[in-house]
N, C-alpha and C positions, 0 to 999 in steps of 0.2 A: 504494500500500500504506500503511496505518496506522500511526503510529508503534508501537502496541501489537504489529500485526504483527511489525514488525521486530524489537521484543524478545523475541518470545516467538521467532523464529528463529536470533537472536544466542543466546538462553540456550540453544536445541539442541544450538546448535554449540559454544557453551562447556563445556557438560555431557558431549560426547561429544570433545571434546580434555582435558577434563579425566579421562574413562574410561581414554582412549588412553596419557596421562603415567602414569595409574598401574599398566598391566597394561604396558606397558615395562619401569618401574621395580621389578616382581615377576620381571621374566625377565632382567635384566641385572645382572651379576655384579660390572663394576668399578664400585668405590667411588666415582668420582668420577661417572662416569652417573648412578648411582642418584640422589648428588645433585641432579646438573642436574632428571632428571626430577621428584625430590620437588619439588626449587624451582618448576617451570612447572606440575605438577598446584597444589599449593598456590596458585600465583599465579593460576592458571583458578579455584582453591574462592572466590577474594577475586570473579572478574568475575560470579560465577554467584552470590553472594549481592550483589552491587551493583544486579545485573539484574531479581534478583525485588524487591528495594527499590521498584526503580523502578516495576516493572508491577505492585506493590500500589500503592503512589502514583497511576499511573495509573488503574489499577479502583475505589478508591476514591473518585477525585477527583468532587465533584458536576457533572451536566449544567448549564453555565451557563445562566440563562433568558433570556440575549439570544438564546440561537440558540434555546431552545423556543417562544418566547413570535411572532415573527415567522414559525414555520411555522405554529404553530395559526393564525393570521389567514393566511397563504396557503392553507390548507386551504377548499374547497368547503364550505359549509356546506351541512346537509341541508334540505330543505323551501325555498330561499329562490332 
């Protein structure tokens, strides 16, 4: 699997524990939960915008031309 893949899996999974902290944190009545939960949604909002950081970095980043430049010469040329 692609590192790309993994992040775009990891931010799933972050996105849906961070769903999870905060529909807790709407049905729990003691004060001190609620806290807990604000604190761990919050702290999931910090991995879930670190993640997309990353996988714009990645999508971004240019195809190096060491690896394009040595497939076009292992490609079959036509006619030859």
């Amino acid at each position: 699997m692609k590192k790309l893949d993994l992040l775009y899996d990891l931010l799933c999974d972050k996105m849906f524990s961070q769903r999870f902290y905060n529909e807790q944190l709407l049905l729990t009545v003691n004060p001190a939960a609620r806290r807990l939960f604000a604190a761990l949604r919050d702290e999931e909002a910090q991995h879930v915008l670190y993640l997309r950081t990353e996988i714009l970095h990645l999508e971004s980043a240019p195809f190096p031309p060491g690896r394009i430049i040595p497939a076009l010469r292992a490609r079959p040329q036509p006619g030859l």
